[in-house]
Structure formats: structure tokens, C-alpha cells
N, C-alpha and C positions, 0 to 999 in steps of 0.2 A: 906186493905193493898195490893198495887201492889206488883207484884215480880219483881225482873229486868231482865230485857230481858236473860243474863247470863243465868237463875236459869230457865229457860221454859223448859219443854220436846218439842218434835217434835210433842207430840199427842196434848198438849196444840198452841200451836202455829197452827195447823192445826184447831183446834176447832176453834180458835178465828179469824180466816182468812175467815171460811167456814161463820162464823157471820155476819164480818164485808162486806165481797166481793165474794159470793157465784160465780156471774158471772165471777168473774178470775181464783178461784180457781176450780171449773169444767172445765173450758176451759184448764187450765195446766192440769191436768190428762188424758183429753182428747187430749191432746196434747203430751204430752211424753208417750201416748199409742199409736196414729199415729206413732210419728218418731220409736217408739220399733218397730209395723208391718212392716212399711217400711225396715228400716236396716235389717231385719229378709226376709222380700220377693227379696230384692236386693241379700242377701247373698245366699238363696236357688237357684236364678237368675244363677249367675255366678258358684254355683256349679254343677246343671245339663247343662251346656253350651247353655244356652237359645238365647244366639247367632248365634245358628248354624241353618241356616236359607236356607233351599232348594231351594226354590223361592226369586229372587231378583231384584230388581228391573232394574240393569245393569249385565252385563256380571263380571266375575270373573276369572281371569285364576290364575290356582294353578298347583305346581309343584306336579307329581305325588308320590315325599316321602312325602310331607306333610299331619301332622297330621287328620286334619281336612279333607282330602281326603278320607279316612278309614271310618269317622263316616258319611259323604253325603253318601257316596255307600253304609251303612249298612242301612241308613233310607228312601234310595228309594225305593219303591215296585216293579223296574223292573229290 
């Protein structure tokens, strides 16, 4: 006796996926564990300003109240 689709749990439907298509269904959780690390390294990214970048490849002129003038001067060593 089938059940209909309706009436499955998620543990059932995950069993029977893992049966049918092993190789899609590792690759999605391998996959939505990427993009989890991603968005999580992107966010830690932008929260310690990993933008802020001493050496560059062109010149940069900034006005001396600007932010970002405060944090180059505190992480140069001279």
C-alpha cells in the first residue's frame, strides 16, 4: 500500500530519494552547505572591513576626516 505524497514525512521522502538518486541528493547537501559557508564568510568579510586594504594597486586620495583614514593610520607600522 502506497501512501500519497500528502501523508510522507520529510524523513521518508529523504529515505527514499537517498534510494532512488544518491548522487543528487549528496550533492544538494553538499551544496546548501557551500552556499551556508559562503554567506557566513562573505558576512564575517564585510564585518571586520576586509576591504580595507593598505597596498593598492593605483593611488587613492582621501580626505583627511574620512573614516577609513583613521583605520590605514592605525594599521600601518610606521
Amino acid at each position: 500500500m502506497a501512501f500519497p505524497a500528502s501523508r510522507r514525512s520529510l524523513g521518508q521522502l529523504f529515505r527514499q530519494g537517498w534510494n532512488e538518486i544518491p548522487e543528487i541528493m549528496a550533492t544538494t547537501v553538499l551544496a546548501i552547505a557551500g552556499i551556508g559557508m559562503a554567506t557566513y564568510g562573505c558576512y564575517k568579510y564585510s564585518q571586520v572591513d576586509g576591504d580595507n586594504r593598505r597596498y593598492k594597486m593605483t593611488y587613492v586620495i582621501m580626505r583627511p576626516d574620512d573614516p577609513k583614514v583613521a583605520k590605514i593610520k592605525k594599521d600601518t607600522p610606521f
